[in-house]
C-alpha positions in Angstrom: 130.9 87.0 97.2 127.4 88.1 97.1 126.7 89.9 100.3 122.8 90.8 101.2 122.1 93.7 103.7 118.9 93.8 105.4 117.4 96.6 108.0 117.7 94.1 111.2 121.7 94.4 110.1 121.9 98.6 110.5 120.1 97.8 114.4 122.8 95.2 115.4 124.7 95.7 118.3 127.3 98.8 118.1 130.3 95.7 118.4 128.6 93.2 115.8 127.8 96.2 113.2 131.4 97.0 113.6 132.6 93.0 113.3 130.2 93.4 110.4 131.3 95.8 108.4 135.0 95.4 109.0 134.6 92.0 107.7 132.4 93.6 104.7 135.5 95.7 103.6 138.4 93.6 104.3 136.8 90.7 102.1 135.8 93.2 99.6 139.0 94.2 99.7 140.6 91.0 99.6 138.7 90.0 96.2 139.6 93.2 94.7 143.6 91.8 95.0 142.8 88.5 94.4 141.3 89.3 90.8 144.2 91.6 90.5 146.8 89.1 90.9 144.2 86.5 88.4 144.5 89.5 86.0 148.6 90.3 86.5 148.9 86.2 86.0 146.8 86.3 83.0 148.7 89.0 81.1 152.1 87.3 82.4 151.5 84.3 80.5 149.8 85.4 77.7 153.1 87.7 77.5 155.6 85.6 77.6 154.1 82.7 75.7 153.9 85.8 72.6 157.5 86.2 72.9 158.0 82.3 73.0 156.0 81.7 69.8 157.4 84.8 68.3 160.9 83.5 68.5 159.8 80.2 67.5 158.4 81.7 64.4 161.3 83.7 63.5 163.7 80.4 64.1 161.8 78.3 61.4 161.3 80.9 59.4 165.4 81.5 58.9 165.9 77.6 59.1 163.5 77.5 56.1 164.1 80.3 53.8 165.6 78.4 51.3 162.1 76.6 50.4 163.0 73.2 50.7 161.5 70.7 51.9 164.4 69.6 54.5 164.3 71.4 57.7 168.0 73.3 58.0 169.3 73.7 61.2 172.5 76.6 60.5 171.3 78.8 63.2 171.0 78.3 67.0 168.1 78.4 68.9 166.9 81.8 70.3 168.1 82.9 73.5 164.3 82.7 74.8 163.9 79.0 74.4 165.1 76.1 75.9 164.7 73.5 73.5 163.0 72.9 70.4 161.7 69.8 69.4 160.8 69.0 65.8 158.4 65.9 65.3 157.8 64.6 62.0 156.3 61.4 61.7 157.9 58.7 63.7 161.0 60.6 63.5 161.5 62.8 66.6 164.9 66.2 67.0 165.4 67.7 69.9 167.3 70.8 70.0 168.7 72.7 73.0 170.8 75.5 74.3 170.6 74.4 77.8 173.0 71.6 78.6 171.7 71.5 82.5 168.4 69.9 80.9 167.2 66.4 81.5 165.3 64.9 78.8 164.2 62.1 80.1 160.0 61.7 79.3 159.9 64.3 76.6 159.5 61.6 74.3 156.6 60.9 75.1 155.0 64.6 75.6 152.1 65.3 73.1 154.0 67.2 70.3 150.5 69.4 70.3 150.6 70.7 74.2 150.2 74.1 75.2 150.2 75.4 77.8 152.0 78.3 81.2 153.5 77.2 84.1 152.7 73.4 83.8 155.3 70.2 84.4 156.6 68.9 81.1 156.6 65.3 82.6 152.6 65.9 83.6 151.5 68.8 81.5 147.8 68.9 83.4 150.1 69.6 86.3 151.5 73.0 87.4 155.2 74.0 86.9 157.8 76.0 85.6 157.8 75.7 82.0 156.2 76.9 79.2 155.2 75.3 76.1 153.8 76.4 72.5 153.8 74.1 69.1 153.3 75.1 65.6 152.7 73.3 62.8 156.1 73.7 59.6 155.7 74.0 56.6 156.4 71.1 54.8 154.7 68.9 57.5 155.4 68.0 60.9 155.3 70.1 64.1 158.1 72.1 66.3 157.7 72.4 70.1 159.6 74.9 72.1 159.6 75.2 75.4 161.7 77.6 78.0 161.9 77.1 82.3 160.1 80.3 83.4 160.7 79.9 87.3 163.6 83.0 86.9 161.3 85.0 84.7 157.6 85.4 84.6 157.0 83.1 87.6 159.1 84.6 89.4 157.6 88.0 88.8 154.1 86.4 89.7 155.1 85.2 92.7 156.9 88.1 94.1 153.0 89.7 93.2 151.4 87.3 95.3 153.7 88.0 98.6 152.9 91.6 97.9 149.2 91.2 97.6 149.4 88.6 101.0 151.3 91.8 102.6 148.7 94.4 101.5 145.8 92.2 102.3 147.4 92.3 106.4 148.0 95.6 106.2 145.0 97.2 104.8 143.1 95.4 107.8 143.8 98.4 110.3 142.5 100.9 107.4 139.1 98.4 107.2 138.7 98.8 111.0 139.0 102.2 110.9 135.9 102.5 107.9 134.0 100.0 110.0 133.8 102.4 112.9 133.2 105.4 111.0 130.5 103.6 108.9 129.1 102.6 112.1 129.0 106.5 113.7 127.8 107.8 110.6 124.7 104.8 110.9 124.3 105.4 114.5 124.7 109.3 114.7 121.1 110.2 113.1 119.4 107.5 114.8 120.6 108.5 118.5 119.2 112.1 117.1 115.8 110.5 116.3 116.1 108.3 120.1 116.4 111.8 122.0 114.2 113.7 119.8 111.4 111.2 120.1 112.3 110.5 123.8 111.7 114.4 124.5 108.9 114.7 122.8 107.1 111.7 124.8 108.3 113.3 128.0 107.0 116.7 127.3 103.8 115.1 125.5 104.2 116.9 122.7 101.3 117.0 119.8 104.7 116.9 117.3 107.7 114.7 117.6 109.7 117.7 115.2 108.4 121.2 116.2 110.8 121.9 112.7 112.2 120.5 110.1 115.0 118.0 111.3 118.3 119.0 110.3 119.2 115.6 108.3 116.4 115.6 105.5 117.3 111.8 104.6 115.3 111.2 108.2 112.7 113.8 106.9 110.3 110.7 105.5 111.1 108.7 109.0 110.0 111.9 111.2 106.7 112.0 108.6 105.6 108.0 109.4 106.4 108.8 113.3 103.7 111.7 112.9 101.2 109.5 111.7 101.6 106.7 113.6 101.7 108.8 116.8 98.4 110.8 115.4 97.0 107.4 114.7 97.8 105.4 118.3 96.3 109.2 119.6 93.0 108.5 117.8 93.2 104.9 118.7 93.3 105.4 122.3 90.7 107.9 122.4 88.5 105.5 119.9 89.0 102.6 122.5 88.6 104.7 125.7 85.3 105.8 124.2 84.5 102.2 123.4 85.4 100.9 126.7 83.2 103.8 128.2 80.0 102.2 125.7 80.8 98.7 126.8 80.9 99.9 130.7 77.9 101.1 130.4 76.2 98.5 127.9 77.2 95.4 130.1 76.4 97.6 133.2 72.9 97.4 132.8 72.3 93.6 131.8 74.7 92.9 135.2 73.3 94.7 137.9 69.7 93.2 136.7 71.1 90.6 137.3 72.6 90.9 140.4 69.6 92.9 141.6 67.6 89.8 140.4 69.7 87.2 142.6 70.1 89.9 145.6 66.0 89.9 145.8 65.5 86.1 145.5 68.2 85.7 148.0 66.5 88.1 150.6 63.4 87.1 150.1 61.7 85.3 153.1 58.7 83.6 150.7 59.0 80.0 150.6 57.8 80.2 146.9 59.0 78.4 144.4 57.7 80.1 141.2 59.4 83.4 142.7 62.5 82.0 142.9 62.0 80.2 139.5 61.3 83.5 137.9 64.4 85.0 139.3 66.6 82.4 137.6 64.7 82.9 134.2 65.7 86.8 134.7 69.4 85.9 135.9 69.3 83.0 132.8 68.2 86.2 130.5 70.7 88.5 131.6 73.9 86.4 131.2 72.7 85.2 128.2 72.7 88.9 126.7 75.8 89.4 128.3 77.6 86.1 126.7 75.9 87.0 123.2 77.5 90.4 123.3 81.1 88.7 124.1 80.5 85.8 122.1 79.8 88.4 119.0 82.6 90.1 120.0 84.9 87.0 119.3 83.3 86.1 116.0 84.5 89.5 115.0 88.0 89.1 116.1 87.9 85.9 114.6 86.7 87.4 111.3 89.3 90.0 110.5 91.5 87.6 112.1 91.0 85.5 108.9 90.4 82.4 111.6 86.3 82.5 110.8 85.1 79.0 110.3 82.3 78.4 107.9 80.5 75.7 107.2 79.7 76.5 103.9 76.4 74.7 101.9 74.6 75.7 99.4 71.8 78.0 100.3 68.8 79.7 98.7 69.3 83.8 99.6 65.4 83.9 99.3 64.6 81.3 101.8 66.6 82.8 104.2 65.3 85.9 104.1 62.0 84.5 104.3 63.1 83.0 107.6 64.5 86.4 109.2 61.7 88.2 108.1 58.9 85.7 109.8 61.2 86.2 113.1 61.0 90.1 113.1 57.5 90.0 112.4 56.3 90.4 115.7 59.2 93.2 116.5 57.7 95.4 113.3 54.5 95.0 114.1 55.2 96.6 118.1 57.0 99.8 116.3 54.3 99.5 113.8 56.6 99.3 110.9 55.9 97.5 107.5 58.5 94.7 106.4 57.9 93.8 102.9 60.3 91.4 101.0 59.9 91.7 97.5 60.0 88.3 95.9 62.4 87.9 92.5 61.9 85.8 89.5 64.0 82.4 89.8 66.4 81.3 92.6 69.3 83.2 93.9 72.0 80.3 95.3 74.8 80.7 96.9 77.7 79.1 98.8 77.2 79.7 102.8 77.1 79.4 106.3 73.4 79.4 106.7 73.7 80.4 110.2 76.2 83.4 109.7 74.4 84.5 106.8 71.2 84.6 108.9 72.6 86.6 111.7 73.9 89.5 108.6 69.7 89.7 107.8 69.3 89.6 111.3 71.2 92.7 112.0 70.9 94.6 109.0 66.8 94.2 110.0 67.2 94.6 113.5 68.6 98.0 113.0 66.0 99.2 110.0 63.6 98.3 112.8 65.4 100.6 115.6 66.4 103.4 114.2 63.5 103.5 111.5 60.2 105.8 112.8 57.1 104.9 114.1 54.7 103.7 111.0 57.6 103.6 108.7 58.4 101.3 105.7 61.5 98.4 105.2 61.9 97.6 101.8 64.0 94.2 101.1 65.4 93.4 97.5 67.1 90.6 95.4 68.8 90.9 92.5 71.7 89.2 90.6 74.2 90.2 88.4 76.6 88.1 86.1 78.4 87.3 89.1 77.0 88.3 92.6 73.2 88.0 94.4 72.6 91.4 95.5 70.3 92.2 98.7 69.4 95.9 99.6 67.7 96.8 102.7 65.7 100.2 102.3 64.5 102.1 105.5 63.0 105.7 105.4 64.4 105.9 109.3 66.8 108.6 110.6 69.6 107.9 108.4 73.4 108.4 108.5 75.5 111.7 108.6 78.3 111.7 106.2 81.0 112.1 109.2 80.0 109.0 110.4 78.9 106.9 107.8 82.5 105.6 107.3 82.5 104.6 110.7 79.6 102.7 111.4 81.7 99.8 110.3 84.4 100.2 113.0 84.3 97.9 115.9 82.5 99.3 119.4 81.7 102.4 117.1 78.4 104.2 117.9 76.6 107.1 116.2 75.8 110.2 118.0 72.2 109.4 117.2 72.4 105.7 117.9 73.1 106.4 121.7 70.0 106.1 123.2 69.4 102.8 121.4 70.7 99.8 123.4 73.8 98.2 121.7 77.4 98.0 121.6 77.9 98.8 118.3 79.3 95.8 117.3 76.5 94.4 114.7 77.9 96.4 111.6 81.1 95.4 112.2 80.0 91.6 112.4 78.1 92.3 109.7 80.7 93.4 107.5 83.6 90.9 108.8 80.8 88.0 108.0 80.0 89.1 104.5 83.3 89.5 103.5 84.5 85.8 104.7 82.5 84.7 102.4 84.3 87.0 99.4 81.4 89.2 99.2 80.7 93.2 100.4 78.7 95.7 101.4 78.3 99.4 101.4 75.8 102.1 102.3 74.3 105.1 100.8 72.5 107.4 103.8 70.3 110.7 103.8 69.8 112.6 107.1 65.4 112.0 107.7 65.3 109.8 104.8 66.4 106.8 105.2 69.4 104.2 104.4 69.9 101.2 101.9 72.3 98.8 102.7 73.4 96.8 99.9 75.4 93.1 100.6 76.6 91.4 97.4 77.7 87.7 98.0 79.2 85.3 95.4 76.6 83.2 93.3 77.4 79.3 93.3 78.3 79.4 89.3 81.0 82.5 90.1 82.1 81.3 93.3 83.3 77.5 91.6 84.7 79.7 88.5 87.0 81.4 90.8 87.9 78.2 92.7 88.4 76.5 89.1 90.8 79.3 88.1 92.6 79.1 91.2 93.6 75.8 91.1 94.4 75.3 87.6 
């Protein structure tokens, strides 16, 4: 019996861990007597079949010492065996000590079977006799057999009804394991319950102010640290967050609402008044849906739930494209956009439209945190596998406490504050690039600028991988 223990067995019930483990023992023990009595029944028979074929041996060996080639028969059969049976040819003695015997059907018994306990009549049957042939001399072979019901049966039966016995009894000692096994389970875990309890009611900084007693829970007291540190950080991350996207959707909303209020107090029967006020309201909860909408895309993205429609693309081209757009934007902060043009095509596998939006924001946010008369550098490259795209600013640039971070969702820099924003390009950013197997990374210095470097997947690498994958 092959028994597998998992972890959801150790937090059963305390009356099904009990049923559990009692059952555990008693069926271990159980097997442990059942292969015993298999073991006790082996060595019986291989026992007494010894002595049987010993005293067969010794009987044709006395019957035969005078070399001849006639079997003699001056001695009687040994006290161990039955009968004998001599088969030579068509010819066919039987000789027995036992005058209770009936010999009906032995004539016809295989003069070659061997065999424990089996019925002489049937020998693939079980019984009471036991049977060994060997082969004489001068030709021909001699069976003995001998009824073992009185002997080694008997002996291996009276094992059996004392392994039945012991297997009843010993189920009051199983029970008794089974609920210490379960206290000694249950014990260090009601310890960890009140010590974790106690430290959430006091709202302790540490779940163990010292070393727990049982060091086996030492590891288990370590990963309750950290995950109590890291749901800490998490709630101040996300109350922080929630405080940026108060304040972010705070604005676009009560434009709006000021918007509609105006138009709807207005006493001027003009329509182009009222038209402009639904462009401004139109404006608004567009911003508003683009920042939720975002927001989705990037839950959808490290969801692993993304959909792409993937074609194949030209990286130059659309760069080309996001550059023209942002034109205009550079031009107001009086910043220089300059796309330097490689040798050849760069294709790739993409969603042209997810793709776009990366260039959008990585540009977007050269252009608003770069300074006034500044310089964006964008370069293409390839390597054996991978078109790489670098976006060089000379704008503020990023601490190293926080460059780590900026790809957190709803993360802002200290810096970055005073820009409008939820934080969330990067992150979109980064969950877009790497649906489509590629990455990105950053290399910052404070006054001097960034780079921001995406690699994406050529076409030729891209159908290698999918060629490998499926073969």
């Amino acid at each position: 019996m092959c028994c597998v223990l998992n972890s959801t067995f150790f937090f059963q019930s305390g009356t099904r861990r009990i049923v559990s483990f009692f059952f555990i023992l008693w069926s271990c023990a159980g097997i442990s007597l059942f292969l015993h009595t298999l073991l006790l029944k082996h060595h019986i028979q291989q026992q007494r079949l010894g002595e049987i074929s010993t005293a067969l041996s010794s009987y044709i060996e006395h019957n035969n010492s005078s070399g001849k080639s006639r079997f003699s028969l001056r001695n009687s059969i040994p006290k161990e065996i039955d009968f004998i049976r001599i088969v030579h040819a068509e010819q066919q003695l039987l000789i027995t000590g036992n005058n209770s015997m009936a010999f009906h059907g032995l004539v016809d018994l295989d003069p070659l079977s061997n065999g424990a306990w089996i019925d002489l009549l049937q020998p693939q049957n079980s019984g009471n006799w036991l049977l060994i042939s060997q082969k004489l001399p001068h030709g021909g072979v001699a069976q003995a057999g001998t009824n073992d019901q009185s002997t080694g049966l008997a002996i291996y039966k009276q094992a059996v009804i004392v392994s039945s016995l012991m297997f009843l009894l010993l189920a009051l000692p199983c029970l008794c394991l089974a609920f210490l096994f379960a206290y000694l389970i249950k014990a260090p875990l009601q310890s960890l319950e009140i010590t974790v309890r106690n430290a959430l009611e006091e709202n302790s900084l540490l779940i163990q102010q010292k070393e727990p007693e049982n060091k086996d829970l030492t590891p288990i007291f370590n990963l309750l640290e950290e995950t109590f540190s890291q749901n800490r950080q998490l709630i101040a991350e996300m109350q922080s967050s929630l405080d940026n996207v108060a304040h972010d959707l705070r604005t676009p909303m009560t434009r709006l609402r000021a918007v509609a209020e105006y138009a709807l107090q207005s006493d001027k029967e003009e329509p182009a008044l009222y038209r402009s006020a639904l462009s401004d309201c139109l404006e608004e909860s567009e911003r508003v849906l683009s920042m939720l909408k975002i927001m989705m895309s990037v839950a959808e993205a490290e969801a692993g739930t993304m959909r792409l429609e993937l074609q194949e693309l030209d990286i130059m081209e659309t760069l080309e494209d996001v550059v023209g757009l942002y034109q205009y934007v550079a031009e107001e902060e009086q910043i220089t956009v300059v796309l330097e043009k490689g040798k050849g095509s760069f294709p790739v596998l993409a969603d042209k439209t997810r793709i776009s939006q990366v260039w959008a924001n990585l540009l977007d946010n050269a252009i608003k945190y770069g300074h006034e008369s500044g310089n964006i550098r964008i370069n293409v490259a390839t390597n054996e596998h991978f078109a790489i795209i670098r976006f060089y600013d000379d704008g503020m640039g990023i601490s190293k406490t926080e460059i780590d971070r900026i790809w957190e969702r709803l993360y802002r820099g200290d810096r970055s504050r005073t820009k409008q924003g939820l934080g969330l390009g990067l992150n979109y950013v980064k969950a877009v690039v790497e649906a489509h197997g590629g990455q990105i990374m950053v290399t910052s210095k404070i006054k001097k600028g960034s780079c921001f470097e995406v690699r994406l997947p050529l076409i030729s690498s891209t159908l290698t991988r999918k060629l490998e994958i499926t073969q």
